[in-house]
C-alpha positions in Angstrom: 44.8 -32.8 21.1 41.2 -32.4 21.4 40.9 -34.4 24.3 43.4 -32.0 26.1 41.0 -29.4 25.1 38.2 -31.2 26.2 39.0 -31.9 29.7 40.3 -28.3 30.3 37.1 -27.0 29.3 34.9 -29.0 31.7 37.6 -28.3 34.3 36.6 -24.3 33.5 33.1 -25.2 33.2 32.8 -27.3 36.8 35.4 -24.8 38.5 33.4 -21.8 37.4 35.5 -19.2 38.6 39.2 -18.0 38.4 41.1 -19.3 41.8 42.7 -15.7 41.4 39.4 -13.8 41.2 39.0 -15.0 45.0 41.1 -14.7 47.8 42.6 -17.2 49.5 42.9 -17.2 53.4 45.8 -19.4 55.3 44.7 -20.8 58.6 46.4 -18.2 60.2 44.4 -15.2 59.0 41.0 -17.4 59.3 42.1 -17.8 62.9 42.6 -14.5 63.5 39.5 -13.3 61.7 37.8 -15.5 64.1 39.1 -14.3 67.3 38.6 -10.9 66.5 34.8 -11.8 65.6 33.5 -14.7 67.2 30.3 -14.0 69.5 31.7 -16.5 72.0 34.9 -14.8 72.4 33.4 -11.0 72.8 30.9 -12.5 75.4 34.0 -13.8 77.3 35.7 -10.5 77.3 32.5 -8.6 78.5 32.4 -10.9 81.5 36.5 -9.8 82.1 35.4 -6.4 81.9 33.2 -7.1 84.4 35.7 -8.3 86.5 37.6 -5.3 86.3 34.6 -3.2 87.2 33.9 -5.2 90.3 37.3 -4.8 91.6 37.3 -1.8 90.8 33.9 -1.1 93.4 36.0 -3.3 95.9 38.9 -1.1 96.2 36.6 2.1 96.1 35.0 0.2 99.4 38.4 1.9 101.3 37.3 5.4 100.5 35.0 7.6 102.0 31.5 8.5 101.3 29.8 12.1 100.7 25.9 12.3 101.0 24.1 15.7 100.9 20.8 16.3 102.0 17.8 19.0 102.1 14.4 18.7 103.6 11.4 21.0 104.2 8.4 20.5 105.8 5.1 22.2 107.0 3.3 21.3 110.3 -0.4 22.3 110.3 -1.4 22.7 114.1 0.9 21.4 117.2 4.2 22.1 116.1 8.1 22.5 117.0 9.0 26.1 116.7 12.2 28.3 116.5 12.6 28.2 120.3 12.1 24.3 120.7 8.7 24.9 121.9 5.7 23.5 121.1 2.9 25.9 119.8 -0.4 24.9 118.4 1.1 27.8 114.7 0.9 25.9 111.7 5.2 25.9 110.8 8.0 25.7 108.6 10.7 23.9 108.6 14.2 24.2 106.3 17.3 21.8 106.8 20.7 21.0 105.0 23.0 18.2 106.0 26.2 17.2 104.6 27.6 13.9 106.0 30.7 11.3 105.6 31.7 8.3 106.9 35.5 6.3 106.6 35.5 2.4 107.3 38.4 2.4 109.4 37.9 -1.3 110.7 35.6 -3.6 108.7 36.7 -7.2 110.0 39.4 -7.7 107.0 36.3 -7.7 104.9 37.6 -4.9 101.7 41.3 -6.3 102.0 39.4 -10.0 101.4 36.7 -8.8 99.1 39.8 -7.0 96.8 41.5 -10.1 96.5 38.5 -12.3 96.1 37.8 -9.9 93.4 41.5 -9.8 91.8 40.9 -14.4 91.6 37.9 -13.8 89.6 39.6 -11.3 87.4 42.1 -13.8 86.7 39.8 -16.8 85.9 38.0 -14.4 83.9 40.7 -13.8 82.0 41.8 -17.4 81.3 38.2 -18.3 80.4 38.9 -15.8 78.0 42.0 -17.6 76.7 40.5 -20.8 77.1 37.7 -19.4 74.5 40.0 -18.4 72.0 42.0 -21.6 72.3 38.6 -23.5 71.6 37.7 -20.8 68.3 41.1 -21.7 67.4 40.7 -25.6 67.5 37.4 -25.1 65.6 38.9 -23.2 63.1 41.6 -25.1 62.9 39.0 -28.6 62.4 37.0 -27.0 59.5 39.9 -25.8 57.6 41.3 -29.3 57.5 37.5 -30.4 56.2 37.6 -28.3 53.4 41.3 -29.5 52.7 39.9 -32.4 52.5 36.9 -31.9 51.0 39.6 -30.0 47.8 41.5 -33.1 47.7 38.3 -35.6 46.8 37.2 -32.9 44.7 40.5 -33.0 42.5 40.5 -37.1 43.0 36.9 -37.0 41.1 38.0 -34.4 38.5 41.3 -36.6 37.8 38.5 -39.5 37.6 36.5 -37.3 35.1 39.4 -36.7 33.3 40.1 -40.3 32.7 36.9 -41.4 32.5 36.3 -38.6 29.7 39.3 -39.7 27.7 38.6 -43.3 27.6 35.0 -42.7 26.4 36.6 -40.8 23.7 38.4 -44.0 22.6 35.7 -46.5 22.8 33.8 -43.9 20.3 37.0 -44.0 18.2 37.2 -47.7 18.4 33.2 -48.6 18.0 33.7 -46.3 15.1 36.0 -48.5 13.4 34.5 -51.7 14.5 36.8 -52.6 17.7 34.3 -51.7 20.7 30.7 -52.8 21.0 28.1 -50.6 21.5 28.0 -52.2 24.9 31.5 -51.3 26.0 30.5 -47.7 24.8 27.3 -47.6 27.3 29.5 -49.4 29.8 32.2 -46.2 29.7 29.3 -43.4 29.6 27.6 -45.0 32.7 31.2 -44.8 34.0 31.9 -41.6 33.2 28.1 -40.3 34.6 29.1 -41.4 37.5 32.2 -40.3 38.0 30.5 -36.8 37.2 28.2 -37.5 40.0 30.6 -38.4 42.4 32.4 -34.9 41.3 28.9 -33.2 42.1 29.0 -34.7 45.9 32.5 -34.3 46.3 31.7 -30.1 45.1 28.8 -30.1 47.2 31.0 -31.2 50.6 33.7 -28.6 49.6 31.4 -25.9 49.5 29.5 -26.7 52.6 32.3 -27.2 54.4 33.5 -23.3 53.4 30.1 -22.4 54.9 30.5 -24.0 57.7 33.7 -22.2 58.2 32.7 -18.7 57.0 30.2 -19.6 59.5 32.2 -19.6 62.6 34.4 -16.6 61.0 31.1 -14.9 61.5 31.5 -13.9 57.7 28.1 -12.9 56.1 28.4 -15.2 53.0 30.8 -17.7 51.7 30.9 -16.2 48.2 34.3 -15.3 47.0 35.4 -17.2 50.6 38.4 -19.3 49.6 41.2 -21.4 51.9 45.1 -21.5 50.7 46.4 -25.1 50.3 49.3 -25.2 52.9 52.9 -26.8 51.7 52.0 -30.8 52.6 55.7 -31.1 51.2 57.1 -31.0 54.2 55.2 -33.8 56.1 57.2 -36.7 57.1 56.4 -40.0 59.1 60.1 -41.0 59.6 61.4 -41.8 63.3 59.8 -44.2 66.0 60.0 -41.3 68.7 59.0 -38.5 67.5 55.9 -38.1 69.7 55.9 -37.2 73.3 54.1 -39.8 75.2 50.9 -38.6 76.7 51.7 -38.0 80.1 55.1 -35.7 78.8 52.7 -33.4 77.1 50.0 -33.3 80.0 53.0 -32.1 82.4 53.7 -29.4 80.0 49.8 -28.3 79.2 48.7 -28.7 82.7 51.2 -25.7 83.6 49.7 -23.4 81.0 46.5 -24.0 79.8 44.2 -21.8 80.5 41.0 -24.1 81.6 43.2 -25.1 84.2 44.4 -21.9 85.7 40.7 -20.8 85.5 40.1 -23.6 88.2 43.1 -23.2 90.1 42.1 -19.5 90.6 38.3 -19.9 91.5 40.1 -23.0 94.1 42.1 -19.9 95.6 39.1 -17.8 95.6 36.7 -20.4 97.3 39.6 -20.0 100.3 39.4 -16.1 100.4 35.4 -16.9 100.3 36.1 -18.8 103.8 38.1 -15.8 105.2 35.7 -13.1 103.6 32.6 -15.3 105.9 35.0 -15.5 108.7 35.2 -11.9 108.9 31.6 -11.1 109.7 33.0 -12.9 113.3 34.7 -9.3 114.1 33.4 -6.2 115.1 33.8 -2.9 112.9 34.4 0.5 113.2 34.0 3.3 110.9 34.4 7.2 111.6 31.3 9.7 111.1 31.2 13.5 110.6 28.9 16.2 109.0 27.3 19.6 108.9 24.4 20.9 108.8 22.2 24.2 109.7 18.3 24.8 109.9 15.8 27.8 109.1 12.1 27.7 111.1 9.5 29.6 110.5 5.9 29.8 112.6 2.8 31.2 111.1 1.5 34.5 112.9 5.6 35.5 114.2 8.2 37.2 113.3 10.9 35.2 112.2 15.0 35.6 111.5 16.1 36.2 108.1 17.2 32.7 106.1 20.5 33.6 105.9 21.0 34.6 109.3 19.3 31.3 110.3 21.5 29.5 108.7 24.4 31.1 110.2 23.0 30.7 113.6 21.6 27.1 113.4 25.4 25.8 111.2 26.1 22.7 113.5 29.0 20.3 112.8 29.7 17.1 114.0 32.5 13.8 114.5 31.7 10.3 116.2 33.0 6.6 116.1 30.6 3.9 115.2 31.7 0.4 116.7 29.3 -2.5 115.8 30.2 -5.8 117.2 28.4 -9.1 116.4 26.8 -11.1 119.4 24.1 -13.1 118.0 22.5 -13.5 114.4 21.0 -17.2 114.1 23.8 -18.8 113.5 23.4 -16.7 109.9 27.3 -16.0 110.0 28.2 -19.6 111.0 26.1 -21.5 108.6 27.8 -19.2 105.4 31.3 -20.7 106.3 30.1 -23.6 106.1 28.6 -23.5 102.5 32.2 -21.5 101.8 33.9 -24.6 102.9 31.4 -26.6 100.8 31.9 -24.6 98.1 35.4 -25.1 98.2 35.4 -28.9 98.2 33.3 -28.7 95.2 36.1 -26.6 93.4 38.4 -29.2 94.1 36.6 -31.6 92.7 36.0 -29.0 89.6 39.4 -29.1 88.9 40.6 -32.2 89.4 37.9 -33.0 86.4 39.0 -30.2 84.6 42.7 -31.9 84.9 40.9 -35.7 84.0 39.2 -34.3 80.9 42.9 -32.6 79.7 44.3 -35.5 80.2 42.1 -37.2 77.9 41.8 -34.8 75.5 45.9 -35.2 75.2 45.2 -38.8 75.0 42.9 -38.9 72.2 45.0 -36.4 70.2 48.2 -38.9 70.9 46.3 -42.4 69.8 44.6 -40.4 66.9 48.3 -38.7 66.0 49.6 -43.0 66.0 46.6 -43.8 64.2 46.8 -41.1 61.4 50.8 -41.7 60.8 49.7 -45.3 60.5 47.2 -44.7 57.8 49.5 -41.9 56.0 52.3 -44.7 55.7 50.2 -47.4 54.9 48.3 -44.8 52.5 51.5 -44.1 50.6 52.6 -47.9 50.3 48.9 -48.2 48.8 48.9 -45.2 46.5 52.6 -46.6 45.0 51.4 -50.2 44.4 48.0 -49.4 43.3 49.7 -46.7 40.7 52.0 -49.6 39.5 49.0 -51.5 39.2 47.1 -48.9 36.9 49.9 -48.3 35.1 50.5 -52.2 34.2 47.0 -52.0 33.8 46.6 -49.3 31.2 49.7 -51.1 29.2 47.7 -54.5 29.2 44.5 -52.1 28.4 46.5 -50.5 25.3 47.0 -54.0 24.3 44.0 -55.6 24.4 44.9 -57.7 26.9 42.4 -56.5 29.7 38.7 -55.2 29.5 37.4 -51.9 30.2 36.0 -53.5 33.5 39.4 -54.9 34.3 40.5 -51.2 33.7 38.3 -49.4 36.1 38.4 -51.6 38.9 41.9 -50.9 38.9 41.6 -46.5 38.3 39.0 -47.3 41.0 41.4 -48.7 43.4 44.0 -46.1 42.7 41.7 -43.2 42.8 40.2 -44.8 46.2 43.8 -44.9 47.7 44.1 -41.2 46.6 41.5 -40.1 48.7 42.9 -42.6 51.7 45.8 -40.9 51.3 44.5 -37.2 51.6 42.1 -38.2 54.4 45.4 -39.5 56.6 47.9 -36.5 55.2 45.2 -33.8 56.7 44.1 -36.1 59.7 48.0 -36.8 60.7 48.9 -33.0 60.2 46.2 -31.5 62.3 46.5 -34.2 64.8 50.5 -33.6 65.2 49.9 -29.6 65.1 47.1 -30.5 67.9 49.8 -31.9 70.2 52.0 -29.1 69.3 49.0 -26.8 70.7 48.6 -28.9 73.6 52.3 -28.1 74.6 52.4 -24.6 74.0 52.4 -23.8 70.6 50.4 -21.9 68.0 48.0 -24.2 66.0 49.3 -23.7 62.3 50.3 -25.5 59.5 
């Protein structure tokens, strides 16, 4: 009984605190959390709002302007007067002007720029997606580290636990004569460094909860605690229960958003080509205004402001056709770096397409891999049990040493921790595939 008592009360003392006095966060909600924090993410949506500004301004391009202006100014000697004559009067002079002008031919320019805009909008936005999707990964990669990082942590407890108990009986039994004082030392050393390896394994947990409190953008790990998902459900059964990788690539190469990006700045580096291609025509845009003018020489008489103003209100309306003949070759050379620029896209997303595909591949070999090492993990966790088991019979007996006896709680306590490593490694790597095909990254 008081070994039962015993190992609770270093449990309390090593755990510290109550699981319940902390909450726990499933991936989902540390996912979220993230997305609606993450610097990277916000930066990526200030650049789409951007975007929306900017085609925004290229639409406006179709409407006309409205510029006011008023002047006044003083001549000292030779100067203009009221009746357009020249008189050496120091003068006055007061003018208002209200004009306009509509773009009513502009060389497809504002129809090309609104489009070129409406690409970058979209690429914007899938850059944006593309961001979260990465948050999410990372997430996703440090929640399975501190999954992992709990299961060594309860592997070196269980160790502790055994550890403790048997130094208990060698006390018992050097007490009454049936261990040396040798086997005792031998046990303690054991049981120090199980302790130690309980220490590492608690340090790793808890840096990997900063690291993921981290990129949550929380302000402190403290009270910052992961729910364990249902492993229950994990199974390794069937030969074909993984789509090849070039299945999934057709699937993710439709959707994912670092690919659209590229596929829209492709289309954009074409309406680039047209939007150079369209300083090649002439434009024409439609002026009009108003205006009036009061004068005023030195040494004369002059009209009341107001009436002034009546009498000098002038309106006016004119075309304004500009047409291109000659301007060093400025307008030829630009579609040619838009054509340049273009072939550079391509090549942009075809490695864009390259590095998905590999990124599918790795996730496929390292999903084989993992359901490899979780079978062969299981296989090794049921033998070496049965061999602890025989073990601690023979042990009971007298028939094996206390060496004999932690080599083999080694080997099963080593398994243990195999077996965690490939459980988290094969259920990330299979809800990573899942991701790559279209689905939300959760388990």
């Amino acid at each position: 009984m008081y070994r039962i008592i015993y190992t609770l009360a270093f449990l309390m003392a090593v755990l510290g605190v109550s699981a319940q006095q902390q909450r726990e966060w499933t991936l989902r909600e540390c996912v979220d959390y993230a997305l609606e924090n993450n610097i990277t993410v916000k930066q990526r949506d200030v650049t789409r709002r951007q975007g929306e500004v900017e085609l925004s301004t290229a639409k406006n391009r179709r409407l006309p302007d409205l510029n006011g202006s008023a002047s006044q100014n003083w001549s000292f000697g030779r100067g203009l007067t009221s009746e357009n004559t020249y008189s050496n009067q120091n003068t006055s002079s007061t003018s208002f002007s209200l004009g306009t002008s509509v773009p009513l031919f502009t060389g497809f320019s504002i129809p090309r720029t609104i489009e070129l805009n409406k690409l970058n909008l979209e690429a914007a936005t899938a850059d944006l997606v593309k961001a979260r999707d990465d948050v999410s990964v990372q997430v996703a990669q440090a929640y399975v580290q501190i999954l992992y990082s709990m299961e060594l942590r309860d592997v070196a407890l269980r160790q502790i636990s055994i550890d403790s108990m048997q130094t208990a009986r060698l006390s018992e039994m050097y007490g009454t004569g049936k261990a040396s004082g040798a086997e005792v030392a031998q046990q303690e050393a054991t049981l120090a460094q199980s302790r130690l390896t309980y220490t590492q394994a608690d340090n790793d947990y808890r840096l990997a909860l900063l690291s993921l409190a981290q990129l949550l953008e929380l302000p402190t790990p403290e009270g910052f605690a992961i729910a364990r998902p249902d492993t229950s459900a994990i199974t390794v059964d069937g030969t074909g229960a993984l789509p090849l990788p070039d299945e999934i690539y057709q699937e993710a190469v439709a959707f994912k958003p670092e690919v659209k990006a590229e596929m829209y700045r492709l289309k954009g580096t074409e309406m680039n080509i047209r939007l150079a291609k369209s300083a090649l025509w002439p434009t024409l845009s439609l002026t009009a205004g108003l205006g009036s003018n009061y004068y005023k020489t030195s040494g004369f008489d002059a009209e009341a402001f107001g009436r002034q103003m009546r009498n000098n209100f002038s309106q006016y309306i004119g075309l304004s056709l500009s047409v291109p003949i000659f301007n060093r070759f400025a307008t030829r050379n630009s579609i040619r770096t838009a054509r340049l620029n273009q072939e550079t896209q391509m090549l942009q997303l075809e490695n864009v397409k390259k590095n998905l595909y590999k990124e599918i591949q790795q996730a496929y070999y390292n999903a084989v891999a993992a359901k490899a090492q979780y079978e062969s993990s299981m296989e090794a966790v049921r033998s070496n049990r049965a061999a602890f088991d025989l073990m601690s019979a023979k042990y009971e007996y007298g028939k094996a040493n206390i060496t004999e006896f932690n080599e083999s709680k080694n080997n099963l306590l080593k398994s243990e921790s195999d077996l965690a490593r490939a459980k988290f490694e094969y259920m990330y790597d299979t809800s990573l595939i899942d991701f790559y095909r279209g689905k939300t990254l959760d388990f």
